[in-house]
C-alpha positions as CSV (number, residue, x, y, z in Angstrom):
1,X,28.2,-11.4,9.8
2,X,28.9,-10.1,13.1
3,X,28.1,-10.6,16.6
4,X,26.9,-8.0,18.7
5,X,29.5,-7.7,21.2
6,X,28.0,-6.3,24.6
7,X,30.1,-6.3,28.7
8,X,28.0,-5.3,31.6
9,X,31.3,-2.5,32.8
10,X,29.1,0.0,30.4
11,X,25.9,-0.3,32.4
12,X,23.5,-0.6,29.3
13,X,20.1,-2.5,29.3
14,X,20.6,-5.7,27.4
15,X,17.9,-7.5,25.9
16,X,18.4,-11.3,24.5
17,X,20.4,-11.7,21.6
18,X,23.0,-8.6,22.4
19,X,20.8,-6.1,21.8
20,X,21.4,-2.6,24.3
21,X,17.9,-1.1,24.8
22,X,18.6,2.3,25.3
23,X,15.7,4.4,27.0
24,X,17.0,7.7,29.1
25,X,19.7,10.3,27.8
26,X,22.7,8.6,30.5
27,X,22.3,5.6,28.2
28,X,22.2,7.5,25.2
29,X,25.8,8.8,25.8
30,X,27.0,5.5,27.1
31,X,25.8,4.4,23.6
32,X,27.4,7.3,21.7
33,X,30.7,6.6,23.4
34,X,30.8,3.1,22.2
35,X,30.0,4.1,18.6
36,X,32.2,7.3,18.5
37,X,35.3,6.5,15.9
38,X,32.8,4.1,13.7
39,X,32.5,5.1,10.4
40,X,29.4,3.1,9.1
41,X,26.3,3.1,11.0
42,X,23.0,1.6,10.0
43,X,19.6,3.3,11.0
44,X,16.0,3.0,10.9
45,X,12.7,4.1,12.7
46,X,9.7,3.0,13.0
47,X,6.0,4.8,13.3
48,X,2.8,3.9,13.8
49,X,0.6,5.6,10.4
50,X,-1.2,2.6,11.0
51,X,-2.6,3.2,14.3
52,X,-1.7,7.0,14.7
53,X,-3.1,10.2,12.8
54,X,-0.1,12.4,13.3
55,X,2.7,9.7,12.2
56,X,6.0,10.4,14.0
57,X,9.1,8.7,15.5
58,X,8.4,6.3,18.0
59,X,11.9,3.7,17.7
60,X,15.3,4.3,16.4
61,X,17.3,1.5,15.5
62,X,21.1,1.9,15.5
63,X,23.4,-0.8,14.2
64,X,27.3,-0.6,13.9
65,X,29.6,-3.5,12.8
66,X,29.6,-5.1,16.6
67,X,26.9,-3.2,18.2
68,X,23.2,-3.1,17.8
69,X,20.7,-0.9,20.1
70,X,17.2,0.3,20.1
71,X,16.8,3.8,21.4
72,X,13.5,5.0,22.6
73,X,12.9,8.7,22.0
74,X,9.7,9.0,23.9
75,X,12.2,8.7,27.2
76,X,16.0,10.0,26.0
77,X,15.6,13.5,26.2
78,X,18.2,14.6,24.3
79,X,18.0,12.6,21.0
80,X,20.8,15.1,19.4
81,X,24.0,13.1,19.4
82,X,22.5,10.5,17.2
83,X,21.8,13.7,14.7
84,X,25.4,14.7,15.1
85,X,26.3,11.1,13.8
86,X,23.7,11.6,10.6
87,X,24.8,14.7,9.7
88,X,28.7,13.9,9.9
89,X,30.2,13.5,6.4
90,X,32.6,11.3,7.6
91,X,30.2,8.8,8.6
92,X,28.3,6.4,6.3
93,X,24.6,5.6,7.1
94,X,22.9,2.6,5.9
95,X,19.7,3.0,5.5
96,X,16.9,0.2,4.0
97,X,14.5,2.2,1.5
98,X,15.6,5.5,3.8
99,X,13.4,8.1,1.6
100,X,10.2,8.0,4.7
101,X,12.6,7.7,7.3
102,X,14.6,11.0,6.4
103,X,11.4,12.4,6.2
104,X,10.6,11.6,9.9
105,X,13.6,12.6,11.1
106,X,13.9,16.1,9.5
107,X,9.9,16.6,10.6
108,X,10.3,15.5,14.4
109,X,14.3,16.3,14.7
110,X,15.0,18.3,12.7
111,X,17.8,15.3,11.7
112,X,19.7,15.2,8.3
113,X,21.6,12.8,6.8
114,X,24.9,13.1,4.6
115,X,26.8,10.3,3.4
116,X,24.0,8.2,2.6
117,X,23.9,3.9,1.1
118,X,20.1,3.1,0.5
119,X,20.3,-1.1,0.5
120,X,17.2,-0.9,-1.4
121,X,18.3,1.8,-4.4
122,X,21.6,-1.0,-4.8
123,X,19.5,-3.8,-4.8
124,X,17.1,-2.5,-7.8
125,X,20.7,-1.1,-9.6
126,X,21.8,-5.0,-9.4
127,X,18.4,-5.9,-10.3
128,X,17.1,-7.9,-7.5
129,X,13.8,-9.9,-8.0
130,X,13.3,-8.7,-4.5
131,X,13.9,-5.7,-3.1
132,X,12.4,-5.6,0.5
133,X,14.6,-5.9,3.0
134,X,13.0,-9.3,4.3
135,X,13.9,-10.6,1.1
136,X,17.3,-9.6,1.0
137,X,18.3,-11.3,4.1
138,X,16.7,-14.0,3.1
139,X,19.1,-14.6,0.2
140,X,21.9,-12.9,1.6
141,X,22.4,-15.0,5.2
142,X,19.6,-16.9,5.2
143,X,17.8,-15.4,7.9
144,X,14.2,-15.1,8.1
145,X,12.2,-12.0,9.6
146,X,9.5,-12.6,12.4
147,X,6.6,-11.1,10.9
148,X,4.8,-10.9,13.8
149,X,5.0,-7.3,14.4
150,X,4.5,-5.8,10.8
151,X,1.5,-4.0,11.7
152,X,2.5,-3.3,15.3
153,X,2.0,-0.5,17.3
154,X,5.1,1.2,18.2
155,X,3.4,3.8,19.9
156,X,2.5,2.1,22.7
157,X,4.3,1.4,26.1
158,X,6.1,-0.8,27.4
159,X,7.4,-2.5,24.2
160,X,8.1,-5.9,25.2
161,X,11.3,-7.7,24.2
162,X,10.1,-9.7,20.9
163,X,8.9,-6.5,19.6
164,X,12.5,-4.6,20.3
165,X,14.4,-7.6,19.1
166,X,12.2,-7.8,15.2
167,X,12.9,-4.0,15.1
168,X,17.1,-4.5,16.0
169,X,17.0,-7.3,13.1
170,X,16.1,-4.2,10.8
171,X,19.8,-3.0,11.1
172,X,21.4,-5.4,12.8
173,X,22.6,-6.8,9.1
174,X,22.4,-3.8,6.9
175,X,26.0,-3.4,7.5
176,X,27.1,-6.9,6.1
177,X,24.2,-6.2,3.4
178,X,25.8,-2.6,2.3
179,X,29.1,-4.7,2.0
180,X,27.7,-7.7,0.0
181,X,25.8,-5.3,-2.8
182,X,28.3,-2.3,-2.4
183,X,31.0,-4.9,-3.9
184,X,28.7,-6.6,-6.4
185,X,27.6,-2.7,-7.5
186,X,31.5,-1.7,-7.8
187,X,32.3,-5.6,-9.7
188,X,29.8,-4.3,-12.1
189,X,30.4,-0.9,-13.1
190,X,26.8,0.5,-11.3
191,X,28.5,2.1,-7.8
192,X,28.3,5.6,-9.5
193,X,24.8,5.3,-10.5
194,X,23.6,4.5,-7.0
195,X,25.7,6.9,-5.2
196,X,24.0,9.6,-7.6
197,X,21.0,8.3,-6.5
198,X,22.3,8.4,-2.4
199,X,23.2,11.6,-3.1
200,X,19.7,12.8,-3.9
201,X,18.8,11.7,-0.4
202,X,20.5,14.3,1.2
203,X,17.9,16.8,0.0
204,X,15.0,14.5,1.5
205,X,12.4,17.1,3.8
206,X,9.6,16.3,5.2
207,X,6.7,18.1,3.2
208,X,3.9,19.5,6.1
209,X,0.4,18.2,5.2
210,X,-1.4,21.2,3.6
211,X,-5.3,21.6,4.8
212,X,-6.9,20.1,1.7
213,X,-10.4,20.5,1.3
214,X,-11.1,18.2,-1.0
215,X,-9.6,15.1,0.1
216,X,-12.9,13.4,0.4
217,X,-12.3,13.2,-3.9
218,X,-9.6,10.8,-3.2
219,X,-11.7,8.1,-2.0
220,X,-12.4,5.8,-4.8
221,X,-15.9,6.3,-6.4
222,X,-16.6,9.7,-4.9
223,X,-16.2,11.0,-8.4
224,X,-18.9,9.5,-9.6
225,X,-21.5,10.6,-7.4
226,X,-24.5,12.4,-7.6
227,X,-23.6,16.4,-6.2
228,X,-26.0,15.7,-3.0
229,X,-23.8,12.4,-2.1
230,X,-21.0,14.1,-2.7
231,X,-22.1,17.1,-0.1
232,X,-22.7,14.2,2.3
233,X,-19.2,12.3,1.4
234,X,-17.2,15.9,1.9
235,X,-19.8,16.2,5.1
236,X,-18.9,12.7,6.3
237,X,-14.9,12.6,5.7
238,X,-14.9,15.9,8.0
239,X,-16.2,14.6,10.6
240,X,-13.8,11.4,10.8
241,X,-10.7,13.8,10.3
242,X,-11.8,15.5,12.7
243,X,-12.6,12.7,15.2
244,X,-9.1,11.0,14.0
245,X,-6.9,14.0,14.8
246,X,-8.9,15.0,17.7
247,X,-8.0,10.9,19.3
248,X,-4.6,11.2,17.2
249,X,-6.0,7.6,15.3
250,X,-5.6,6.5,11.9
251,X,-8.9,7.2,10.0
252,X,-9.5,4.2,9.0
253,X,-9.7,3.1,12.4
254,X,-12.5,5.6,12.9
255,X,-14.0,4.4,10.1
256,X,-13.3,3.3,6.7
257,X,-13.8,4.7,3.1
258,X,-16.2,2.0,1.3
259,X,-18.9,2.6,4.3
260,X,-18.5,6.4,4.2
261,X,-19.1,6.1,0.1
262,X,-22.1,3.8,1.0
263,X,-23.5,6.4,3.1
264,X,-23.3,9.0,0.8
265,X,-25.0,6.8,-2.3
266,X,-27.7,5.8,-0.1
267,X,-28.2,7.9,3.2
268,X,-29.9,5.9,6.0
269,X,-33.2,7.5,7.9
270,X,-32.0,7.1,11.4
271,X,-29.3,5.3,13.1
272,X,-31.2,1.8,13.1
273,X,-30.9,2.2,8.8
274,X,-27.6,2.7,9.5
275,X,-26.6,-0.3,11.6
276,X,-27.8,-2.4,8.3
277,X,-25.2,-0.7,6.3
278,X,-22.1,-2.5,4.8
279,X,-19.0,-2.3,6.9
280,X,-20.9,-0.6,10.0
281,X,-20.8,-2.2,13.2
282,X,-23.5,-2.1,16.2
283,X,-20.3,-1.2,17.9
284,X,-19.3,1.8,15.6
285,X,-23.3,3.3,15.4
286,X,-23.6,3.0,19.3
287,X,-19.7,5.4,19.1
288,X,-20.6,7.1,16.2
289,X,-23.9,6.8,15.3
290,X,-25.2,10.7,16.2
291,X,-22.5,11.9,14.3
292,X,-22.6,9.8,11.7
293,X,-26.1,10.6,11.2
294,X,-25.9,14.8,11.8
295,X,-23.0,14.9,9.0
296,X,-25.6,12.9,6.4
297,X,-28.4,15.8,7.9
298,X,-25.4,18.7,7.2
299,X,-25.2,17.3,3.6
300,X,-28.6,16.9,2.9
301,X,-29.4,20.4,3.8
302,X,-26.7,22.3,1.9
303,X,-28.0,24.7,-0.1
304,X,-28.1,23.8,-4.2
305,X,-26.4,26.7,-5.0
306,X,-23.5,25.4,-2.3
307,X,-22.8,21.8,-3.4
308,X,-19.2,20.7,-4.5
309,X,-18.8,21.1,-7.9
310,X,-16.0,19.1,-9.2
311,X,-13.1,21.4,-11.2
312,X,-12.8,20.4,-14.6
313,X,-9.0,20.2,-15.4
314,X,-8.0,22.5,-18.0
315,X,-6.1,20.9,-21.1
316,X,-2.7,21.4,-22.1
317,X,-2.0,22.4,-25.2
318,X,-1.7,19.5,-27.6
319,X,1.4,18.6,-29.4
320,X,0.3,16.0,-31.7
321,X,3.5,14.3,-31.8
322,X,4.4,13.8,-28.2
323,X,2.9,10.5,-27.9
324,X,4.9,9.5,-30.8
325,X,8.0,10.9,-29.2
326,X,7.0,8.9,-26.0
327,X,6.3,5.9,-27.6
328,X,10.0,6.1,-29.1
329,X,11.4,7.3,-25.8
330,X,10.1,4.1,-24.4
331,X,11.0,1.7,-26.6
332,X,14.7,2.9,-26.6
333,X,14.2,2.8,-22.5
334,X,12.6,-0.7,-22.8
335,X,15.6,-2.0,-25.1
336,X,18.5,-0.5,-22.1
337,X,16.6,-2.4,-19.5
338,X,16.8,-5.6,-21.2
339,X,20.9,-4.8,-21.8
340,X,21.1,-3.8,-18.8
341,X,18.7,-6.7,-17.1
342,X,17.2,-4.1,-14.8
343,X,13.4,-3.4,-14.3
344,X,12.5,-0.3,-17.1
345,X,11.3,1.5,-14.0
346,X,14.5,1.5,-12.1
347,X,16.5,2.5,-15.5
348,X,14.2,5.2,-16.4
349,X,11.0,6.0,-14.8
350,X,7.7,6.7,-17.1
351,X,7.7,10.4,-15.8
352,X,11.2,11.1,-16.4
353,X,10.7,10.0,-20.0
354,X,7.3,12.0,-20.3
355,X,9.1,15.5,-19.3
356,X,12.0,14.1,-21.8
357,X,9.3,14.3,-24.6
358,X,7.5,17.5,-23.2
359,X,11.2,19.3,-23.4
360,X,12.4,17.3,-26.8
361,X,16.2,17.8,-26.2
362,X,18.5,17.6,-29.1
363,X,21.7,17.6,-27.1
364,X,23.0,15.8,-24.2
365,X,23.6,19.1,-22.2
366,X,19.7,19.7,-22.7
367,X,18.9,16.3,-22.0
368,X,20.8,16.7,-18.6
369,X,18.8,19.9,-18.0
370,X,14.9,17.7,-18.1
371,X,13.9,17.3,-14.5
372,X,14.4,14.2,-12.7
373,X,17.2,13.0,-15.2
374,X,20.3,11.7,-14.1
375,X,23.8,12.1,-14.9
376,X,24.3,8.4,-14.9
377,X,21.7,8.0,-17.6
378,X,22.9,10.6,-19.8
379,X,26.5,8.7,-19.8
380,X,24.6,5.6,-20.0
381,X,22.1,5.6,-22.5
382,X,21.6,9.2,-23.8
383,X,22.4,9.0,-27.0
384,X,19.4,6.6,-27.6
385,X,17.4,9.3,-25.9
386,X,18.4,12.2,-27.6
387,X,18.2,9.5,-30.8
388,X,14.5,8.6,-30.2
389,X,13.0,12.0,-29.9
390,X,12.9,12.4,-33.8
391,X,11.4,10.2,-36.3
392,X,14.2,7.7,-37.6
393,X,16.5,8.5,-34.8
394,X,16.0,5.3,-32.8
């Protein structure tokens, strides 16, 4: 495992432990000089969904074989050389479980990687019994992560050392990581498998939140509910979006689901009702309490004719032996996992194989043409695929 190496002749902010804190764009170049000629770089972010509304970059962790910095990219200015680094070709970034953090990058940077080696994709391909990265170093070298800041907001400012130093540990070993599982992957015949699956990445965008109007359904138990409660629930989940993008704050911080459902199934009278409520704080009716109380009045006094009415899904047409095909499909799946001692998700996912029976391929070329398969799997197991879609075949 390496060191990080750090002299004071490149005027860089170091922290305890090696680690270059890097905060205006002078730095950043410093930084960039020091890395220029590496060809494996390790990266990750970090955000704050758990405190913020609008989620975006608030850290970027940057890790080469003898250097390990934390840039700050509410202060560098230009954050565009360490995109220049992502997209070269040349250059392999490591990334642990790297699909959310392409996704941040494209949104807020427009940053994209190329040559990409997701520690946790090789890690399920060697069939780890545990794939987070805390676990992996656990095994690995034997160091333990500071928990401490899990839950952390990295929004805020200044961040003080501990939390800098627990965000350079996520990088700071993904290089000797890569190494340790890259080997093991290429010892046992799987490196082609997971650099399909790297390869993938490359295509990662962020996907811009739609304006949904019926999100409210999504919380758990508003499908059951009586139209009326269901005009106060829609009425009620406006109001805290509204309130949580307005203060940029994580709904639930505003308020969460189960009291917004409680409201709706039994509306209070006034404000002192709803103080006795589950889950609702003197504290949250003296901030909220008038709004709280004029969305339950909105709902209440929607029109009959104007209450939700839930959308019936229309049904496909049935192809009485598709469960039959999927049951086989499965079974053949379930029988290459326990070859290849690999979780039945990682070999072949349960949607993969449902689009596999929707599509009944008799071939491998059609197999290969079913959305979400993988060339891998065809060379791997699609015979038993192909095999399994008619009676007998399995």
């Amino acid at each position: 495992m390496h060191v990080a190496a750090v002299t004071a002749s490149h005027s860089l902010t170091e922290l305890p432990g090696g680690i270059l804190h890097v905060h205006t764009d002078q730095e950043l170049g410093r930084l960039i000089e020091r890395l220029r000629g590496d060809r494996l770089l390790a990266l990750d972010t970090e955000a704050a969904s758990f405190h913020r509304y609008q989620d975006r970059v608030y850290l970027i962790q940057i890790s080469s074989r003898s250097i390990t910095a934390v840039v700050d990219p509410l202060s560098v200015g230009d954050l565009s050389p360490i995109g220049g680094f992502l997209a070269d070709p040349k250059i392999e970034v490591i990334l642990h479980d790297a699909d959310y953090d392409l996704r941040l990058l494209d949104k807020d940077l427009g940053f994209r990687a190329r040559t990409i080696f997701d520690t946790r994709i090789a890690s399920q391909f060697l069939g780890e019994p545990g794939i987070g990265l805390a676990a992996l170093l656990e095994k690995y070298f034997q160091v333990t992560l500071d928990k401490r800041f899990q839950r952390a907001d990295w929004s805020s400012r200044p961040l003080s050392s501990a939390m800098l130093a627990y965000a350079a540990t996520d990088t700071r070993h993904l290089p000797d990581l890569r190494d340790a599982l890259h080997e093991q992957l290429s010892a046992r015949g799987r490196l082609a498998w997971a650099e399909e699956e790297f390869s993938l990445l490359e295509s990662v965008r962020w996907a811009p939140r739609e304006p949904d109007g019926d999100a409210y359904l999504r919380i758990k138990g508003a499908r059951k509910l009586a139209p009326r409660s269901l005009a106060i629930l829609r009425e009620l989940h406006r109001w805290r979006e509204g309130m949580a993008k307005r203060r940029d704050k994580a709904a639930f911080r505003i308020l969460n689901n189960q009291p917004l459902l409680e409201i709706a199934k039994a509306p209070p009278a006034n404000e002192n009702d709803l103080e006795k409520m589950p889950g609702i704080s003197r504290e949250g009716v003296r901030r909220h309490g008038t709004a709280i109380m004029a969305a339950v009045e909105r709902g209440r006094r929607l029109p009959d004719e104007d209450l939700p009415k839930l959308k019936r899904a229309s049904r496909p047409k049935v192809d009485p032996d598709h469960g039959e095909r999927l049951d086989r499909l499965k079974a053949a799946r379930n029988a290459v996992a326990q070859r290849l001692e690999l979780d039945p998700g990682v070999v072949c996912p349960n949607g993969t194989l449902e689009a596999v029976a929707s599509r009944s391929p008799q071939t491998l070329e059609e197999l290969i043409e079913v959305e979400g398969v993988r060339q891998w799997q065809v060379g791997e197991f699609g015979p038993e695929l192909v095999a399994a879609i008619t009676p007998g075949g399995d």
